[in-house]
Backbone of each chain as ProteinMPNN parsed JSONL, in Angstrom:
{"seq_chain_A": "XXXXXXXXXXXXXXXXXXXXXXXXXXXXXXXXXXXXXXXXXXXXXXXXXXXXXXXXXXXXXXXXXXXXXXXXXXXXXXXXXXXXXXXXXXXXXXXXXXXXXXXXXX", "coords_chain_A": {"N_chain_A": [[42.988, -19.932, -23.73], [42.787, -18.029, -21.96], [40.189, -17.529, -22.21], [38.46, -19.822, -21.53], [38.778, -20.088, -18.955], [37.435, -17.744, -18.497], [35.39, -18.361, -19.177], [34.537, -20.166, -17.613], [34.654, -19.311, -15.129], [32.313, -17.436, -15.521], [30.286, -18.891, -15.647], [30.168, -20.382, -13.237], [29.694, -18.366, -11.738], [26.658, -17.91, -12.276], [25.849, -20.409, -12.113], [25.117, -20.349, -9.819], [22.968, -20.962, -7.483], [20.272, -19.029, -6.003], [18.482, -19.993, -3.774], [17.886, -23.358, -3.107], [15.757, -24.383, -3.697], [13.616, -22.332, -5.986], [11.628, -19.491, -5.375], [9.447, -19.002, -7.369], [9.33, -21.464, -8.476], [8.178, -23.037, -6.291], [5.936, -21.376, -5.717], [4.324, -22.029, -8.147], [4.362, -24.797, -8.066], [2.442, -25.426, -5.897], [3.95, -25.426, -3.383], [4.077, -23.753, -1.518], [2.498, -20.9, -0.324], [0.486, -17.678, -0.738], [-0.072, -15.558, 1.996], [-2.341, -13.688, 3.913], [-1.25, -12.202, 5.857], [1.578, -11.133, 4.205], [3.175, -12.456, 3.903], [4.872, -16.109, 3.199], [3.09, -18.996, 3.272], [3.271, -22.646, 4.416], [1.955, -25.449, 2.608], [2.985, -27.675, 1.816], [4.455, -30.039, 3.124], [8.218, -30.323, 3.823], [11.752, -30.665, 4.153], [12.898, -28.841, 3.229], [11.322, -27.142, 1.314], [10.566, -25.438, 4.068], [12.65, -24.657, 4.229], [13.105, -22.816, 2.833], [10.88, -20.834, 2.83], [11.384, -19.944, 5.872], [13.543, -18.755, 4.588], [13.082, -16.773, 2.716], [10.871, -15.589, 3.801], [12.197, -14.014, 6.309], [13.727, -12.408, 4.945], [12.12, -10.97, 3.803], [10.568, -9.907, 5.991], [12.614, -8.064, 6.658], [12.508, -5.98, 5.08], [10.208, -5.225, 4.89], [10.316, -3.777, 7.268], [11.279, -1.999, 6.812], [10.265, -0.43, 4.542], [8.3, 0.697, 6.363], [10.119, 1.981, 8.318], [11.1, 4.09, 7.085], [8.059, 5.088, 6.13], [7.501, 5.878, 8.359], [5.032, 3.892, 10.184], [3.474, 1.429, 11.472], [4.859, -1.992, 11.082], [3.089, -3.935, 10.899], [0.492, -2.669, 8.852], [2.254, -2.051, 6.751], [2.85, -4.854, 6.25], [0.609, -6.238, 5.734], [-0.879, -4.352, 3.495], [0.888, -5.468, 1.602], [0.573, -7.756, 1.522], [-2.112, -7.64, 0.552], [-1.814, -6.926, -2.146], [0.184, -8.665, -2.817], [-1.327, -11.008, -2.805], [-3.316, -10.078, -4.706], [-1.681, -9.798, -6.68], [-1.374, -12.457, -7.443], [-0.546, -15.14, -9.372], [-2.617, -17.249, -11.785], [-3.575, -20.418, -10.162], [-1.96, -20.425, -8.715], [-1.138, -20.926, -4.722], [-3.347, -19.014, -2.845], [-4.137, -17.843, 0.598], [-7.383, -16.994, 1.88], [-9.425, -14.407, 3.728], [-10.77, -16.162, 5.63], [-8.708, -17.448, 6.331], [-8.247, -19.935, 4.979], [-6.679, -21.861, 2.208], [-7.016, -21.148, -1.006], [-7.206, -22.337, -4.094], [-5.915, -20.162, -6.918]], "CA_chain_A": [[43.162, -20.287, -22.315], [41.813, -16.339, -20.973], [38.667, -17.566, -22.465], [38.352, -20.951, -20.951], [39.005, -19.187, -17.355], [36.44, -16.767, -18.028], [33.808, -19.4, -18.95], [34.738, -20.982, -16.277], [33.979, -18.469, -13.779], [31.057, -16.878, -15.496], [29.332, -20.095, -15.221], [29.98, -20.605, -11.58], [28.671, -17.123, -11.207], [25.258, -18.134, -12.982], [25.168, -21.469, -11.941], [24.822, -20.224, -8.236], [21.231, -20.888, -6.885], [20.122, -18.334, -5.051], [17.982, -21.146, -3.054], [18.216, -25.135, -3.602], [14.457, -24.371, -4.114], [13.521, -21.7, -5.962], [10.496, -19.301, -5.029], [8.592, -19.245, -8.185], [8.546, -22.732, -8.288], [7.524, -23.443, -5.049], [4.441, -21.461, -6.023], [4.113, -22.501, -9.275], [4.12, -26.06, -7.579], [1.752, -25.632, -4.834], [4.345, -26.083, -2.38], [3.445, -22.732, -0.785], [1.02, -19.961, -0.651], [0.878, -16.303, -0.3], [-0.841, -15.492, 3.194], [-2.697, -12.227, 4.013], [-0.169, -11.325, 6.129], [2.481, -10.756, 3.988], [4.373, -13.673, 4.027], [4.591, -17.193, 2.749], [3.205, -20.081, 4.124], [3.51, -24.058, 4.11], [1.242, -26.243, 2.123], [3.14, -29.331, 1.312], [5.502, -30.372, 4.078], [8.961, -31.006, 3.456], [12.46, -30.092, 4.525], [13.184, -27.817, 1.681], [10.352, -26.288, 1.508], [10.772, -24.93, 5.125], [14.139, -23.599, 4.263], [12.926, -21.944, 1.724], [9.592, -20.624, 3.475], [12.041, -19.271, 6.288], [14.829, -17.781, 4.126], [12.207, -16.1, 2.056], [9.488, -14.74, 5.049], [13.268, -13.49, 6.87], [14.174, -11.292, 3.894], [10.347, -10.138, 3.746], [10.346, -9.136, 6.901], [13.566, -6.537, 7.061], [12.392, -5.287, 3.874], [8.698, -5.087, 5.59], [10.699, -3.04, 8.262], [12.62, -0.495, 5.926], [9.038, 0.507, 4.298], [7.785, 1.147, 7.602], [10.529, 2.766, 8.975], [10.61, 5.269, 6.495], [7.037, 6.134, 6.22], [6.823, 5.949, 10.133], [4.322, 3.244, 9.774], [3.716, 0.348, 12.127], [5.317, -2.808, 10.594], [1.746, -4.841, 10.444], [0.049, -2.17, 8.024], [3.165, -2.477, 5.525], [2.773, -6.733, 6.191], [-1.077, -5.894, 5.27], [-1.069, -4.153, 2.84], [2.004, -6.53, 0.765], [-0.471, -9.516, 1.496], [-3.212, -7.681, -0.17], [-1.145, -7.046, -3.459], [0.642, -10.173, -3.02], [-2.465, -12.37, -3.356], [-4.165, -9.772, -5.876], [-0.846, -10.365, -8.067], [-0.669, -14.479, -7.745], [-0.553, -15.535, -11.232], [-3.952, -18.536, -11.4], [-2.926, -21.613, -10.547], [-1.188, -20.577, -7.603], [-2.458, -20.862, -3.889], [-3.446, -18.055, -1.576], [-4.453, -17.6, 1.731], [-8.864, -16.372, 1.982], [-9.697, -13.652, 4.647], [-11.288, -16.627, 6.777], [-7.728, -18.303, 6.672], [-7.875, -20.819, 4.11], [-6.016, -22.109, 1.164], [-7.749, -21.798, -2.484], [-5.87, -21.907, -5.73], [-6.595, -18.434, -8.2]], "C_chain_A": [[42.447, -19.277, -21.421], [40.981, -17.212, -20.826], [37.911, -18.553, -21.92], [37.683, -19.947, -19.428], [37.589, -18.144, -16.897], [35.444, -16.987, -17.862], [33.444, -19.796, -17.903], [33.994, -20.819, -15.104], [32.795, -17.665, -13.998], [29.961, -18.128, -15.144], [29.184, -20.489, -14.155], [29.443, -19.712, -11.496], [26.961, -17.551, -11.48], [25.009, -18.747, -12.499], [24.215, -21.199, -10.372], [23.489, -19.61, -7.893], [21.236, -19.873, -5.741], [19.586, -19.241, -3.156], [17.894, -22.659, -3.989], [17.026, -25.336, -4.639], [14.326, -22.812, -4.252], [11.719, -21.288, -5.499], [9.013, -19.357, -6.434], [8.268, -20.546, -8.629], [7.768, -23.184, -7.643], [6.17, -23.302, -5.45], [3.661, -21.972, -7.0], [3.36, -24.276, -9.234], [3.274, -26.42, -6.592], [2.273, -25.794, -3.449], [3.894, -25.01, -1.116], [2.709, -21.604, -1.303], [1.19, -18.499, -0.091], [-0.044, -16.146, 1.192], [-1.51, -13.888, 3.311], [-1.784, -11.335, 4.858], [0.92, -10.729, 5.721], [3.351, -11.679, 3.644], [3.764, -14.713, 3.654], [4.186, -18.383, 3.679], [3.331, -21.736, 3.601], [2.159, -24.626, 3.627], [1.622, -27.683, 2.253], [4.77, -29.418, 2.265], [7.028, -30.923, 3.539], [10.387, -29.886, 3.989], [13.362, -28.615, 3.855], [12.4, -26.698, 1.606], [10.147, -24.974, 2.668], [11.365, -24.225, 5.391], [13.55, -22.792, 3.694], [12.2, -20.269, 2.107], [10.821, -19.029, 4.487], [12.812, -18.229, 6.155], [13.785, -16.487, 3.17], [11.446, -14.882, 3.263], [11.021, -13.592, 5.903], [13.004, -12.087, 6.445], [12.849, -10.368, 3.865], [10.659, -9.186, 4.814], [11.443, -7.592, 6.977], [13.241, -5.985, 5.767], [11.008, -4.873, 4.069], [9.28, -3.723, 6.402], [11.427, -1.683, 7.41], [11.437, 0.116, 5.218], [8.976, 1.243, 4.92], [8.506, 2.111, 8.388], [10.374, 4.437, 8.18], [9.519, 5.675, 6.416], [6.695, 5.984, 7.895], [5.362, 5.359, 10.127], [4.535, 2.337, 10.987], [3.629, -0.487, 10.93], [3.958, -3.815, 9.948], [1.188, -3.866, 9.303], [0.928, -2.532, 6.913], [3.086, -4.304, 5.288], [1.296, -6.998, 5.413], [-1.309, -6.025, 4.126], [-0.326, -4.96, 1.394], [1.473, -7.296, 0.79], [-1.22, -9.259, 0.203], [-2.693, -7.354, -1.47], [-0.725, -8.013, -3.756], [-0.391, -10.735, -3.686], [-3.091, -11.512, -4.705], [-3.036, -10.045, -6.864], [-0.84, -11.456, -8.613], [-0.951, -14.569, -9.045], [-1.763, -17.089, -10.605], [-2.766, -19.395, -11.623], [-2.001, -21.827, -9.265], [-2.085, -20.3, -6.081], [-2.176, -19.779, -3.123], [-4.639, -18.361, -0.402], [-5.852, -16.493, 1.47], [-8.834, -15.683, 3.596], [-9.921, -14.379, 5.853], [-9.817, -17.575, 6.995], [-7.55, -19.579, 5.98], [-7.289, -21.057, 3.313], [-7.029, -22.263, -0.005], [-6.502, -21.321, -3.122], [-6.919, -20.735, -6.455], [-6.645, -19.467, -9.195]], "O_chain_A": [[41.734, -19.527, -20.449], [40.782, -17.774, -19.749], [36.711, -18.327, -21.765], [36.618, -19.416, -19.112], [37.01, -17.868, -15.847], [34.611, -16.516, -17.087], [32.348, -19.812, -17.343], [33.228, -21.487, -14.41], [32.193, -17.184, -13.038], [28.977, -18.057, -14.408], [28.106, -21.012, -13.869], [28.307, -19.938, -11.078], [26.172, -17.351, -10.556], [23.926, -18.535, -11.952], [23.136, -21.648, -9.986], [23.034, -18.467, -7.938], [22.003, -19.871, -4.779], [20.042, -19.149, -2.016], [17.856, -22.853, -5.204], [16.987, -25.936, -5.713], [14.641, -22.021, -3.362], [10.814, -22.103, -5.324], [7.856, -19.727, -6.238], [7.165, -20.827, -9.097], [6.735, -23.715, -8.049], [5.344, -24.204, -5.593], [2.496, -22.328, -6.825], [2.449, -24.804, -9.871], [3.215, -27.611, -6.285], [1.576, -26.146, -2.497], [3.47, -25.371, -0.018], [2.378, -21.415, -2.473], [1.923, -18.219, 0.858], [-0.895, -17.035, 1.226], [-0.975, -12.99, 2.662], [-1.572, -10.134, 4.693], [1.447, -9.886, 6.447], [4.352, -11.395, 2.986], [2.535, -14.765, 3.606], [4.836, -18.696, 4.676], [3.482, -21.965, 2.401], [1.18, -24.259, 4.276], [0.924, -28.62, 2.641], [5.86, -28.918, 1.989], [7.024, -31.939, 2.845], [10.242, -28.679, 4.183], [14.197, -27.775, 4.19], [12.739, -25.53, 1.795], [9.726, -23.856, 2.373], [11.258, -23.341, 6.242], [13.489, -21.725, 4.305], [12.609, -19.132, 1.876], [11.024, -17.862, 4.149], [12.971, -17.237, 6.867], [14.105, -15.299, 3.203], [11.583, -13.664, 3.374], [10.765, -12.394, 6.027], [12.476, -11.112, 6.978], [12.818, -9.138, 3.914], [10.942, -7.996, 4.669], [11.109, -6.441, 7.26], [14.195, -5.294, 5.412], [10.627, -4.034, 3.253], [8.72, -2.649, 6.178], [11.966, -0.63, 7.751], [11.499, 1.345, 5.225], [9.342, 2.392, 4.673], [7.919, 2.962, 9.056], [9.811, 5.472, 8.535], [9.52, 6.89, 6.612], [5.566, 6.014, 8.383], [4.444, 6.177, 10.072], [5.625, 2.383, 11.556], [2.881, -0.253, 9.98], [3.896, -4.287, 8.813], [1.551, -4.465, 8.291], [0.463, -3.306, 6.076], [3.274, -4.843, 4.197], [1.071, -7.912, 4.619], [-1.724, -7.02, 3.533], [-0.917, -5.02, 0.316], [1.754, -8.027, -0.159], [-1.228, -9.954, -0.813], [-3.616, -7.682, -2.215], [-1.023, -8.51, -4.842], [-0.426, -10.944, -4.898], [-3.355, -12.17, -5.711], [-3.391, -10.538, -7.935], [-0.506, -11.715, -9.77], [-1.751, -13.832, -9.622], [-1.752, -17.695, -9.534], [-1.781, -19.43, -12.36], [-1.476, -22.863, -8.857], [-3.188, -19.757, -6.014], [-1.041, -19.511, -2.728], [-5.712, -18.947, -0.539], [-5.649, -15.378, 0.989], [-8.324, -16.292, 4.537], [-9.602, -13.913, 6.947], [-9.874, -18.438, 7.87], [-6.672, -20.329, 6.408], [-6.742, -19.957, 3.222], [-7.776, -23.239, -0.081], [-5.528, -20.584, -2.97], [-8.137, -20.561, -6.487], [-6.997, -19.2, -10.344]]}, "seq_chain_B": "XXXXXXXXXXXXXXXXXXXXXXXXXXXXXXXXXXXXXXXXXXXXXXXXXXXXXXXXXXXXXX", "coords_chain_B": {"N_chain_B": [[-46.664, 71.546, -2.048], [-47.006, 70.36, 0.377], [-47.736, 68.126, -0.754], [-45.142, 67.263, -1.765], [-43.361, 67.075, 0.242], [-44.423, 64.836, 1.644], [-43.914, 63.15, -0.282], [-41.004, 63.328, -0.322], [-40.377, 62.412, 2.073], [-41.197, 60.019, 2.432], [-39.792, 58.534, 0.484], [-37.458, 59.021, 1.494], [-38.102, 57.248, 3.926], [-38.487, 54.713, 2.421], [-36.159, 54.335, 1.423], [-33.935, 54.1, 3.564], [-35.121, 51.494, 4.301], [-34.739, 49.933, 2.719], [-32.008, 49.245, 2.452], [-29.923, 47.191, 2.449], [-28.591, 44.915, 4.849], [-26.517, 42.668, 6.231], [-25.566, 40.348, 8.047], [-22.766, 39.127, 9.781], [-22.151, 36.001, 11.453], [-19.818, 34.955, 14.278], [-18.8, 31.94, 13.887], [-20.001, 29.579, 17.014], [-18.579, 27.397, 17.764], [-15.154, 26.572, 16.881], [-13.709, 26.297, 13.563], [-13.052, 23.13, 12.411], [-11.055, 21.432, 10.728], [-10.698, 18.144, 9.225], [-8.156, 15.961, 8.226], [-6.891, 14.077, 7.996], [-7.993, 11.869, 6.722], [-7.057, 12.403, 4.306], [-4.58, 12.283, 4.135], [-3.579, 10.095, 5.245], [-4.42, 8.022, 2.968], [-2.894, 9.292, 0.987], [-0.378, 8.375, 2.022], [-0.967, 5.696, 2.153], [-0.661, 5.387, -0.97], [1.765, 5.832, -1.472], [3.578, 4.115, -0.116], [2.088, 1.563, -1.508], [3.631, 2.163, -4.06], [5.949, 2.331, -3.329], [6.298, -0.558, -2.335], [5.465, -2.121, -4.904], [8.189, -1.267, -5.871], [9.361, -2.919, -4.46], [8.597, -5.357, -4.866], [9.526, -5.675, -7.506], [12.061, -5.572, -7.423], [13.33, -7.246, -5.995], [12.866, -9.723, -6.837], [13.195, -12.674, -6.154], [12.351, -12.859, -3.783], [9.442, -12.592, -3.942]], "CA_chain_B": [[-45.672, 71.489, -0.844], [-47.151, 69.097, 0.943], [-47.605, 66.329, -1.706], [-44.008, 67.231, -2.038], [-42.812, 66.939, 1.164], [-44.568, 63.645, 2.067], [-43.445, 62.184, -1.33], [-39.2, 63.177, -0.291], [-40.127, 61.621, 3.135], [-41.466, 58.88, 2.098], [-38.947, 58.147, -0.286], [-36.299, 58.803, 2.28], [-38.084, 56.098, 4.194], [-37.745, 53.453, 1.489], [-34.291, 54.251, 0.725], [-33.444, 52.672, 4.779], [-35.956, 50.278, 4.285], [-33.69, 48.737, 1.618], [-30.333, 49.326, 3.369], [-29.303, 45.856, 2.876], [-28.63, 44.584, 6.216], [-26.09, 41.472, 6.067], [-24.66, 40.083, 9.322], [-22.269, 37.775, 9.533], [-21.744, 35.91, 12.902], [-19.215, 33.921, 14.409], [-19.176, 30.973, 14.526], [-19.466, 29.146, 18.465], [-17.142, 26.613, 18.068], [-13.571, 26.562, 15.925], [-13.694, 25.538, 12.596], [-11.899, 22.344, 12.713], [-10.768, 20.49, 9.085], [-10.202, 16.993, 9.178], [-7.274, 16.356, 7.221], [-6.433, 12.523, 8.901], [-8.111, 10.643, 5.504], [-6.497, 12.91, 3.047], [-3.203, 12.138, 4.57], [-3.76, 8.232, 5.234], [-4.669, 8.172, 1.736], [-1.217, 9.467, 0.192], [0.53, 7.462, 2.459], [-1.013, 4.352, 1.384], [-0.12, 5.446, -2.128], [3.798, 5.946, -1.424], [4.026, 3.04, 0.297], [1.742, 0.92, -2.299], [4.578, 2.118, -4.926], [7.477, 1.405, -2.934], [6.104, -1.983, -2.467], [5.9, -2.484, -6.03], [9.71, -1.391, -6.636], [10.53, -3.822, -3.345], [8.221, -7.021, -5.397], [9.685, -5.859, -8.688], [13.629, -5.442, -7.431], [13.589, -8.462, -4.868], [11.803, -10.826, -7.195], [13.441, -13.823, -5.898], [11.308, -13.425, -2.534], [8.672, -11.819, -3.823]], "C_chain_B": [[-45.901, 70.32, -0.2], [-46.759, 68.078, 0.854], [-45.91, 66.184, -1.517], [-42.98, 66.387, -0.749], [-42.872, 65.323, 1.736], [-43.607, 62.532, 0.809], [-41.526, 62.201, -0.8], [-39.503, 62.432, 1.292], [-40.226, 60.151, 3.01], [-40.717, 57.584, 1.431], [-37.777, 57.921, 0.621], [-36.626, 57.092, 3.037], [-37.894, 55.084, 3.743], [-36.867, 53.502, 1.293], [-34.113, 53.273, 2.105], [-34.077, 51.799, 4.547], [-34.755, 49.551, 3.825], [-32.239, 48.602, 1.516], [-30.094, 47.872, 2.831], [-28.11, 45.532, 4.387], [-27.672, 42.897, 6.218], [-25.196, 41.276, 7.323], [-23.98, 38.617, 9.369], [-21.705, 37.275, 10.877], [-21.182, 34.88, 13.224], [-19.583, 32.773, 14.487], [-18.649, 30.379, 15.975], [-18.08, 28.79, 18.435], [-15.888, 26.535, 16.561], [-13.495, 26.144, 15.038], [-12.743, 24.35, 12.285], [-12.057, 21.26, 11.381], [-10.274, 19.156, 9.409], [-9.58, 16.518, 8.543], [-6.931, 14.613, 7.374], [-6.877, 11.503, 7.169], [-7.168, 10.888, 4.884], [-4.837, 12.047, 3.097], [-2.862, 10.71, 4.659], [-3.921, 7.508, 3.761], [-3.329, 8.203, 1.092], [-0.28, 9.039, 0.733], [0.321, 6.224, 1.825], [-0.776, 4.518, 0.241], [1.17, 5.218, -1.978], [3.581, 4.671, -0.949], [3.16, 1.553, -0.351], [3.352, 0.763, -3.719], [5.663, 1.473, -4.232], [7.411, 0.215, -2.884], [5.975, -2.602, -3.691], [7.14, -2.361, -6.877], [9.892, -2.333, -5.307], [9.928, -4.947, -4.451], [9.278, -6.796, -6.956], [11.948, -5.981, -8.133], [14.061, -6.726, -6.463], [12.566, -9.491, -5.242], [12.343, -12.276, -7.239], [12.718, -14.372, -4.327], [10.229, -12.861, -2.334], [7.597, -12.402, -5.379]], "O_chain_B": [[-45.117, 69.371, -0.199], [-46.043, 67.308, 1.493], [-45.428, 65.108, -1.162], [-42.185, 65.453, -0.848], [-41.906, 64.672, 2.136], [-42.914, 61.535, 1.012], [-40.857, 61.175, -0.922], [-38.524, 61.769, 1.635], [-39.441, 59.302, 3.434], [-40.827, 56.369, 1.596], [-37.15, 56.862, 0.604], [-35.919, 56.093, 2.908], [-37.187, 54.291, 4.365], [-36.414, 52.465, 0.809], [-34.118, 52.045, 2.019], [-33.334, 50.818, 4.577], [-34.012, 48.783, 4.437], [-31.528, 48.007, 0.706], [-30.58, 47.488, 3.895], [-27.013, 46.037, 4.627], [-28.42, 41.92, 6.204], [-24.219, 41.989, 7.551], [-24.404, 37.487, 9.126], [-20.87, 37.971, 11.455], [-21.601, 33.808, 12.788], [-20.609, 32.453, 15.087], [-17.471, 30.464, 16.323], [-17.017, 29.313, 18.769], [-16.192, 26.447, 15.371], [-13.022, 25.031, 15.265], [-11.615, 24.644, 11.888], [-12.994, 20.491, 11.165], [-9.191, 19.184, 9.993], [-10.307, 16.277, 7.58], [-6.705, 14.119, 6.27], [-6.139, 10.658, 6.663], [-6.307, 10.031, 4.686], [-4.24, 11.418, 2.223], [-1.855, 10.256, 4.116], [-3.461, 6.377, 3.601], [-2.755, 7.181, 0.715], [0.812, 9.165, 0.178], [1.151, 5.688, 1.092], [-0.472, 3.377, -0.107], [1.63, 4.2, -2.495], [3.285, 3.986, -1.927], [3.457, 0.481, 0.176], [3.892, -0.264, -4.13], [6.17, 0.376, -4.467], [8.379, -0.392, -3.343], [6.38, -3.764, -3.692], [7.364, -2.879, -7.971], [11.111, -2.451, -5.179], [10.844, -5.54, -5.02], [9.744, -7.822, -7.452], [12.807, -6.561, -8.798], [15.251, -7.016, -6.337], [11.721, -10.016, -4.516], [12.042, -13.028, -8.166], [12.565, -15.496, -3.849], [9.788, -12.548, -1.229], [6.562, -11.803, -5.674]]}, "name": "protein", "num_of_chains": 2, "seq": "XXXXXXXXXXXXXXXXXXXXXXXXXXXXXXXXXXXXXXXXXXXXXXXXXXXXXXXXXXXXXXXXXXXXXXXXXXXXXXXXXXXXXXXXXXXXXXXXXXXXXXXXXXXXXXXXXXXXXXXXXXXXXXXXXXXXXXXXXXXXXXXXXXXXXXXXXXXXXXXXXXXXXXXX"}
């Protein structure tokens, strides 16, 4: 009976999506794209997607801001420079954002 | 005597001749080090790493 109980509730713990949509799908799927700024943007329109986009770029940002504060940095250099790793990390296959503002897939 | 005499003068004179003579002179303006890359430089390092423990510890929005 414990053991039931415990399943129970470890599995609710697990089951619980961080997002409806996760982020490595998204990219995985084309739905969005890394941007040079730092942040994610929209490709493939949809209400989900948007959440996602939002709840994601949010979290970026105060975590953009806690770099910066500590190295006494303006906030755009730390957004910068996270683009330009971002996109040099994308795994191929996924899309980023080109200097002139476009979308290619790696 | 003579020979003598001219030869220890003579000699004296080459000895100043070859004084070595080295002057070293201020410089005008303030020697001023530019330190601004070095420093821009090891910042963008620290804050390259930290950004790779924020993508690697917050890899659900990252």
């Amino acid at each position: 009976m414990k053991n039931r109980l415990l399943i129970a509730i470890l599995s609710l713990i697990i089951s619980l999506p961080a997002f409806a949509l996760d982020l490595g799908d998204a990219k995985s799927q084309g739905l969005v794209g890394e941007k040079i700024n730092g942040y994610i943007g929209l490709i493939k329109e949809s209400d989900e997607v948007k959440a996602l986009i939002d709840e994601v770029n949010a979290k970026r940002k105060a975590a953009y801001a806690k770099v910066a504060a500590k190295n006494n940095l303006p906030i755009k250099d730390v957004e910068l420079l996270a683009g330009k790793k971002l996109i040099e990390k994308a795994q191929s296959g996924e899309i980023v954002e080109t200097q002139t503002g476009k979308w290619v897939k790696k | 005597m003579v020979k003598h005499t001219l030869f220890l003068a003579s000699s004296v004179f080459l000895l100043t001749a070859c004084t070595p003579k080295v002057e070293v002179a201020a410089p005008e303006k303030p020697i001023t080090i530019n330190l601004n890359v070095k420093i821009e430089h090891e910042i963008k390092i620290k804050v390259e790493k930290e950004l790779d423990n924020l993508f690697d510890e917050k890899s659900d929005i990252f």
